[in-house]
N, C-alpha and C positions, 0 to 999 in steps of 0.2 A: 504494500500500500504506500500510496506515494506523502510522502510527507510536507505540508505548507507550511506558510509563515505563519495561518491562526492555526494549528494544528493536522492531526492526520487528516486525508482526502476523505472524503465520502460518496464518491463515484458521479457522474455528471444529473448535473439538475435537469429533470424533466421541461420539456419545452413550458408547460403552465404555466412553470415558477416566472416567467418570465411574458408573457404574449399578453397582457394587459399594460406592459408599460413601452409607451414608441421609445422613450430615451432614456438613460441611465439615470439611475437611482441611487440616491446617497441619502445616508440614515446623518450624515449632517447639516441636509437643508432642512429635513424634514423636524431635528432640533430648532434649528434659526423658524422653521416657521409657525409650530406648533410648540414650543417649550413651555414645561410645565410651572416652569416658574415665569415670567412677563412675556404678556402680550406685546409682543413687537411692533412699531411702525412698518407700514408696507414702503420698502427701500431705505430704513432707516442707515445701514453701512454704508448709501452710496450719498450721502448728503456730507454738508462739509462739518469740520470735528466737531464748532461750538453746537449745529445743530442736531447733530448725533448725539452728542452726552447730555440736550436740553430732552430730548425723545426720552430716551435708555431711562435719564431721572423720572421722567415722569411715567413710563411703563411700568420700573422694581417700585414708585410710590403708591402707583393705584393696585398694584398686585398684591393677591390676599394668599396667591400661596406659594409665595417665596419662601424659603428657608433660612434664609441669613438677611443681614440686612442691603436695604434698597443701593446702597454704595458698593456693598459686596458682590449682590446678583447684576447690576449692571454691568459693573468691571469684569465680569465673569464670562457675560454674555460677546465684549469686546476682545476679551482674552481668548474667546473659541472662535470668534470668526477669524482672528489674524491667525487662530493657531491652523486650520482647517484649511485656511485661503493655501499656506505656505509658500513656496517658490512662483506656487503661481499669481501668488497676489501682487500684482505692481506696486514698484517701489513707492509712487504716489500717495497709495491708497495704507500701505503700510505707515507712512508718515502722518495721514489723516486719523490713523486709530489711536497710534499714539500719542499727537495730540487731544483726541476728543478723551483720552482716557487721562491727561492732564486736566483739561475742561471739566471731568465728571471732577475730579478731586475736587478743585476751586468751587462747582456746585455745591457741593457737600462740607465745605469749609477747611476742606484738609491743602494740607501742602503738596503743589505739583513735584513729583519724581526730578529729582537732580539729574542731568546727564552727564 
């Protein structure tokens, strides 16, 4: 049996598994769009960073079932999209998270990240 990177093979997936969906599927849009903790903005990553972490604050604020607090689930939610985006996130757009994740700080009263 052939062995992967999430463990051993399990022989090929039946056509089924697959014939409802036209394009690839990742169980990390499907975080960014349904997360159990804030409702997200529709396109809130692609706005620019003050207006991103003014979104994020007010999503982790009106959300009732987040787990930690509104500063933590935001910053968290920013931390899985640059973590996800990776190589392929443009350099652009990587600058803009971490800015808007400075922004979230300043929202929240805390001190922005020294670089």
């Amino acid at each position: 049996m052939a062995s992967t990177r999430n463990g051993p093979s399990r022989g090929k997936k039946t056509p089924s598994h697959h014939a409802s969906r036209t394009s690839r599927h990742y169980w990390s849009r499907e975080v960014m769009e349904r997360s159990d903790a804030l409702d997200l903005e529709r396109g809130v990553f692609k706005l620019p960073p003050r207006e991103m972490a003014r979104s994020l604050k007010r999503s982790a604020e009106r959300s009732t079932r987040k787990k930690s607090s509104p500063l933590r689930s935001a910053m968290s939610m920013l931390s899985f999209f640059e973590n996800r985006g990776g190589k392929n996130l443009p350099a652009p757009r990587k600058q803009a998270i971490r800015r808007a994740k400075d922004e979230l700080r300043k929202l929240f009263g805390r001190e922005p990240k020294e670089r």
